[in-house]
C-alpha positions in Angstrom: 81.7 102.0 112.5 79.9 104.4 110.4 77.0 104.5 107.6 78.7 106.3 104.9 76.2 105.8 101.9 72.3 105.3 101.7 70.2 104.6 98.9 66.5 103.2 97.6 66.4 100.5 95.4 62.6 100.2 94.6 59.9 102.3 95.1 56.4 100.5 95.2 53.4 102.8 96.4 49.9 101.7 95.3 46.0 103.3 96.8 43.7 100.4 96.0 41.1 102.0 97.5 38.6 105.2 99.5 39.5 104.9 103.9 36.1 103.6 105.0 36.2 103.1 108.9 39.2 102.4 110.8 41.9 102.3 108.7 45.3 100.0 110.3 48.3 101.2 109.5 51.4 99.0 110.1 54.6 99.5 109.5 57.5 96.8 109.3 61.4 96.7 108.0 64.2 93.8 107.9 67.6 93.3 106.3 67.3 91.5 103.6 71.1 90.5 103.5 74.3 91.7 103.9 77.3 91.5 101.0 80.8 93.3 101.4 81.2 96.0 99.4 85.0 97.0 97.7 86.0 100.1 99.5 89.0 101.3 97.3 88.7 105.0 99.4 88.6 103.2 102.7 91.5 102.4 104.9 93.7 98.7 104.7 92.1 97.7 108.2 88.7 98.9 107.0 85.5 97.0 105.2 82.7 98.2 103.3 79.4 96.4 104.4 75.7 96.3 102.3 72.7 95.9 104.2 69.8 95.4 101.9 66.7 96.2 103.1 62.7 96.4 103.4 60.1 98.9 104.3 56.3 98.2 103.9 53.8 100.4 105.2 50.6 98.4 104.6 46.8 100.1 105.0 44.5 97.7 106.1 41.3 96.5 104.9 43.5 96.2 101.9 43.7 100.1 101.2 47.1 100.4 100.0 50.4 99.7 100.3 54.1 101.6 100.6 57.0 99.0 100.0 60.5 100.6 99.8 63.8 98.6 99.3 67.4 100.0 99.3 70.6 99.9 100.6 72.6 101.2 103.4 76.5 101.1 103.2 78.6 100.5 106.6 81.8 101.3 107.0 84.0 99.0 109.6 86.6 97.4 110.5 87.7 94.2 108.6 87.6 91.9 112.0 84.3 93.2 113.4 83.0 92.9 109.3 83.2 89.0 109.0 82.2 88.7 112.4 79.0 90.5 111.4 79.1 88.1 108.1 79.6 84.7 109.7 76.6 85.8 112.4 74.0 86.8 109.3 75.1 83.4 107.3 74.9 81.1 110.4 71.8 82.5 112.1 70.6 85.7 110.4 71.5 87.7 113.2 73.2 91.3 113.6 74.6 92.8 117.3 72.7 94.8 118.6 74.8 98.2 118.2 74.7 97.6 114.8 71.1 96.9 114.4 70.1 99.9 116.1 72.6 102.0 114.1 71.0 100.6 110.9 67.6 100.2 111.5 67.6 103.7 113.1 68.9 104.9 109.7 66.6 103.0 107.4 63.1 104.5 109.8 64.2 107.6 109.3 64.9 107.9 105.6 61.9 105.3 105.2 59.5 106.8 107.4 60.1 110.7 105.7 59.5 108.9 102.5 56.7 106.9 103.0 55.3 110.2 104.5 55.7 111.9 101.4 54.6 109.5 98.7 51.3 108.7 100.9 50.3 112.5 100.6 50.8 112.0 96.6 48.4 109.4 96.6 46.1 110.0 98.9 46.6 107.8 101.9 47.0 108.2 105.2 50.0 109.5 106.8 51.5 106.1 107.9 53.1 108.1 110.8 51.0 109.8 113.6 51.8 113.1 113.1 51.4 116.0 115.9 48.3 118.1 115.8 47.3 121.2 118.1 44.4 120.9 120.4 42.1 123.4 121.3 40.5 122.7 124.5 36.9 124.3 124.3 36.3 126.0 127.9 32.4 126.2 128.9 30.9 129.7 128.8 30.6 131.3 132.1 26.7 132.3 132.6 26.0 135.8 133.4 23.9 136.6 136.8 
């Protein structure tokens, strides 16, 4: 099981407004669905899987948005493949080893991105990001 392609399908960022006060920054992503995907390059016992997918990183009070959508492309074998498609038709679920192989995949490329386009436009960083701090020691008074 390995992710052997990734791509974006949509790029939506939009500022809809100045950061007045607190500013709420969430950040969500799903699967949208998942197709098999023809793998002529791939071996006979092997299956190309699609997992479509969401990223929003919304600003609240209605500040802005970041909404990404792509693709991720799975490689695996063809027993363990229509498991994984019977499970997302039936109950829209994924195991979990493959969720976190995913979903880690899509929070990285998504979360780099999202970082980038909201310094473009002027947002918030819809990461926390690390920062130095200078502790200020008290001046010693002179006898």
């Amino acid at each position: 099981m390995t992710i052997v392609g990734f791509g974006f399908t949509t790029i939506h960022v939009e500022k809809k407004g100045n950061p007045k006060g607190k500013v709420d920054i969430s950040n969500n992503v799903r699967i949208l669905s998942i197709q098999k995907k023809d793998m002529s390059w791939s071996r006979d016992d092997q299956e190309g899987l699609v997992f479509a997918f969401e990223f929003i990183s919304g600003y609240e009070p209605n500040m802005g948005i970041i909404k990404l959508e792509g693709e991720v492309l799975y490689l695996i074998d063809k027993a363990k493949a229509k498991k994984v498609i019977d499970e997302w038709a039936k109950d829209k679920k994924i195991s979990p080893e493959i969720t976190e192989n995913v979903l880690n995949t899509v929070l990285t490329k998504c979360n780099i991105e999202a970082l980038i386009l909201s310094q473009q436009i002027n947002l918030p960083p819809p990461i926390p990001l690390p920062k130095v701090a200078h502790k200020v020691e008290p001046a010693v008074k002179k006898k």
